[in-house]
N, C-alpha and C positions, 0 to 999 in steps of 0.2 A: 468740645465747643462750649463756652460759653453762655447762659440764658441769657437772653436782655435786661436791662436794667429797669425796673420801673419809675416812676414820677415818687412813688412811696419807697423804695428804696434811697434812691436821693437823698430825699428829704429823711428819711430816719436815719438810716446808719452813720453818718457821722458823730451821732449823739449814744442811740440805744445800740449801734453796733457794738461802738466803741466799750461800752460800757457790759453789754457781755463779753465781751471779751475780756476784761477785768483791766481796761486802760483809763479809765476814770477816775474820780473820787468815788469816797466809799458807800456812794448810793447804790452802784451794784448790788453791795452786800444785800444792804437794806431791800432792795427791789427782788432781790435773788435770781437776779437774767441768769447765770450760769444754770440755773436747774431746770428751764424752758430749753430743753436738746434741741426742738427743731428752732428756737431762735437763732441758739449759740451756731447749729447748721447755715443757718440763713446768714451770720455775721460773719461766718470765717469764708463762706464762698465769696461774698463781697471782696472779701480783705487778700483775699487771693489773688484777684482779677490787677492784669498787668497797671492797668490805665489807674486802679485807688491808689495803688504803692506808690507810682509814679505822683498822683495829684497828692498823700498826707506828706511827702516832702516837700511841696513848692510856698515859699514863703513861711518855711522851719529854717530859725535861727538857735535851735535851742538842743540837746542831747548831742548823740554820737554823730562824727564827722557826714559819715556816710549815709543820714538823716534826712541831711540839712540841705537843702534848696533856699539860699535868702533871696535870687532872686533867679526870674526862668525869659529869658530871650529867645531860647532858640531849643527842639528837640536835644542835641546834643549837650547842652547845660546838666541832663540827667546823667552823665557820661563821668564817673567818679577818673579822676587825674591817676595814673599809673605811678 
């Protein structure tokens, strides 16, 4: 099961998630988030959770097919074509 998400979750991990995780530009390096273990912990449960994966492709026009949500109408939009 899941924890809840906080109001500070939200609002960071998009940014400092991403960025320990090493999907940024190279302020990571700089910042050195991979070597805070319990952040990198706290960034990869986020990035796990069904509903992020779902939301970092909605309105991705850019990388690998299977990415890319340019635009989202309906649940099944997430539904990659066979």
């Amino acid at each position: 099961m899941n924890t809840p998400c906080s109001i500070a979750d939200i609002a960071n991990w998009p940014w400092y998630g991403g960025l320990a995780l090493g999907r940024h530009y190279d302020a990571g390096e700089f910042l050195a988030g991979s070597e805070y273990a319990n952040v990198v912990r706290w960034a990869e449960a986020i990035d796990a959770r069904p509903a992020v994966q779902r939301g970092r492709r909605v309105n991705r026009v850019w990388g690998p097919a299977q990415d890319q949500l340019a635009e989202r109408q309906s649940a099944s939009d997430f539904e990659l074509p066979s």
